[in-house]
C-alpha positions in Angstrom: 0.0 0.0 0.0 1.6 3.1 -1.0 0.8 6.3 1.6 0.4 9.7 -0.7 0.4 11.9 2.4 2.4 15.0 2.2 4.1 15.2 5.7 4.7 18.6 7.1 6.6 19.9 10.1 5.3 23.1 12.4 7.1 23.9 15.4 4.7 24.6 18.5 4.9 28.3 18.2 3.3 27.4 14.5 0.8 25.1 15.9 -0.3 27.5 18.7 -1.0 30.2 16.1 -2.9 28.0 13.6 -4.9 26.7 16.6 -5.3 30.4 17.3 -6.4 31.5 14.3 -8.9 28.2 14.2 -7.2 26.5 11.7 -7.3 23.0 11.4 -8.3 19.5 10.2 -10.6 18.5 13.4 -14.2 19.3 12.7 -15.3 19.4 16.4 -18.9 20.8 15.2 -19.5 17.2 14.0 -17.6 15.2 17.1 -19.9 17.1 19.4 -23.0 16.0 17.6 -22.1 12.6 17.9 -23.7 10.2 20.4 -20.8 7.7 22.4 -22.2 5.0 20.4 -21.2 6.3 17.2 -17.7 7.2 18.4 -17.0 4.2 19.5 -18.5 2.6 16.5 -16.4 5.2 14.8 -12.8 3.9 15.8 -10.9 1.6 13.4 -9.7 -0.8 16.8 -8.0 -2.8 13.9 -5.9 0.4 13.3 -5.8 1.8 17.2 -5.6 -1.9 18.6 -7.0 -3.3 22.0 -5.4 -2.3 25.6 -4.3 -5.5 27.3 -5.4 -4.7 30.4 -3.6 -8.0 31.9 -0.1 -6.4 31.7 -0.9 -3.0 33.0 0.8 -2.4 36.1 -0.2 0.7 38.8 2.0 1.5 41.4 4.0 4.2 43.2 6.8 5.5 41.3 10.5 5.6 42.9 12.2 8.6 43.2 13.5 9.7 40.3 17.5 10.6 39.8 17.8 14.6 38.6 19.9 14.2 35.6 21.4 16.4 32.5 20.9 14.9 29.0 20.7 16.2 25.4 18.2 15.3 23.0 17.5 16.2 19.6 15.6 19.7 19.3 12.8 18.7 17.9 11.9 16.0 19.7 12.0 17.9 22.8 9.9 20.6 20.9 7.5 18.0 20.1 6.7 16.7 24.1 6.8 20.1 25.2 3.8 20.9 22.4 1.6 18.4 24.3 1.2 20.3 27.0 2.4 20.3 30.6 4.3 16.9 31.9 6.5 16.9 28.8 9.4 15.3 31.1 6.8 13.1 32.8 5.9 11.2 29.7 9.5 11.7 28.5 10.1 9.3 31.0 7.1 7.0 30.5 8.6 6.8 26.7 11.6 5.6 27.9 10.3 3.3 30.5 8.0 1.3 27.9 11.6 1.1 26.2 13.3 0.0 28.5 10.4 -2.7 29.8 10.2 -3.8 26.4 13.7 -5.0 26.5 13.4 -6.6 29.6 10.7 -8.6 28.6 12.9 -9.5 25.1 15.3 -10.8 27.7 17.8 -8.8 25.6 21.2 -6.5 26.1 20.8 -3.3 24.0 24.0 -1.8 23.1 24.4 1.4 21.6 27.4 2.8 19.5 29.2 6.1 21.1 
């Protein structure tokens, strides 16, 4: 299958002002017309998949380490678009990383 979307970048600053101005590709008119029923009839679950409820785990976090790292500029710009708790789900990225590989039983190595 061969995807004919054209991909474009804004930074937040860009996406603030367009949401500013009301520009945008959400017609929210129509979602607020719609009953629950047809949203959830409306969701592709093939596309979004299922939650596996059976390996969700709750509990208190640890105390976490204060730390000084670099990241790429735009994917710092991108988590801090989102909204408050960019560092908090920073961190939850990286922990689903990092429980992935535990549960692949594998060693990771990354080149320097």
């Amino acid at each position: 299958m061969q995807n004919n979307e054209h991909i474009v970048r804004y930074t937040a600053d860009e996406l603030t002002a367009m949401r500013e101005r009301g520009e945008g590709q959400t017609d929210y008119a129509r979602l607020d017309a719609m009953t629950e029923e047809e949203l959830e009839a409306s969701i592709d679950h093939d596309e979004e998949g299922e939650i596996d409820w059976s390996t969700v785990q709750v509990g208190i976090p640890g105390p976490k380490q204060q730390l000084t790292v670099r990241f790429d500029q735009d994917v710092v710009e991108w988590f801090k678009a989102q909204g408050a708790g960019y560092q908090t789900r920073m961190n939850a990225v990286l922990r689903s990383f990092v429980e992935a590989q535990k549960e692949r039983n594998t060693t990771t190595s990354f080149r320097r």
